[in-house]
N, C-alpha and C positions, 0 to 999 in steps of 0.2 A: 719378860726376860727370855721367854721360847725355850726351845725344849732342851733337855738336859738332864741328866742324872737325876736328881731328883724328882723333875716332873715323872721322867719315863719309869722310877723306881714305885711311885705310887701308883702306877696304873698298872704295873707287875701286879702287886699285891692286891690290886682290887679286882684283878681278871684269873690270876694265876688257877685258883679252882677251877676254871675250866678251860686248862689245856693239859695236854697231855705230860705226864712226867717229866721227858725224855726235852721237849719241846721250856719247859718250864726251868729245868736246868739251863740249856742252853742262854735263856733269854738274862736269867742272874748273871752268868757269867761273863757273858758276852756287858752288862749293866755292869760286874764291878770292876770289869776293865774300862769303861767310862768313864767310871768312877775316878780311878786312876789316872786315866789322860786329863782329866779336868783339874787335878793337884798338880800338875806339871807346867814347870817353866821352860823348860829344856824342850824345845820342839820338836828333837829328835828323840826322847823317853816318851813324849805327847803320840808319835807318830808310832812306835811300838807299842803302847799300852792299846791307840785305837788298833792297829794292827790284831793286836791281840783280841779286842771286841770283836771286830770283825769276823774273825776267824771261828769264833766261840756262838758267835751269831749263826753261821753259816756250815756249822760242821755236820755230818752225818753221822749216824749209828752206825758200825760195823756191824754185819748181819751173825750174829752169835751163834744162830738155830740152824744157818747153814753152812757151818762149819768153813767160814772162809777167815783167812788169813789176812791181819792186816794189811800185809804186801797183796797180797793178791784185791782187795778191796781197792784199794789206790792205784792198783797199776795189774788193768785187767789182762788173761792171759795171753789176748792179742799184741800186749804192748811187751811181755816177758819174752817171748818168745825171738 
């Protein structure tokens, strides 16, 4: 059947102990927006849900300990300026 929600959800759960919190979050999220895309007829709710995995997959940590601002995170101060 190849890969897909399911497959990639059990191999979450059999590896997840050893990734990092932050990293292990993401990988869920970004899984049950898949999850999602995979119940969808509508191509265009199919296209936002992977949207949304994607995004979940590929997001960064804002750095909290160095007191920076979400805006400032996304759009450094070369780009405010």
């Amino acid at each position: 059947m190849g890969i897909n929600h399911h497959t990639l959800k059990t191999r979450h759960r059999e590896e997840r102990d050893n990734y990092p919190d932050n990293l292990s979050l993401r990988v869920h999220r970004a899984l049950s927006g898949l999850n999602r895309a995979e119940q969808e007829d509508d191509p265009d709710s199919r296209f936002v849900f992977l949207w949304i995995a994607f995004n979940a997959a590929y997001a960064t940590d804002i750095d909290d300990q160095k007191g920076h601002s979400k805006q400032r995170t996304l759009f450094p101060a070369t780009m405010l300026a």
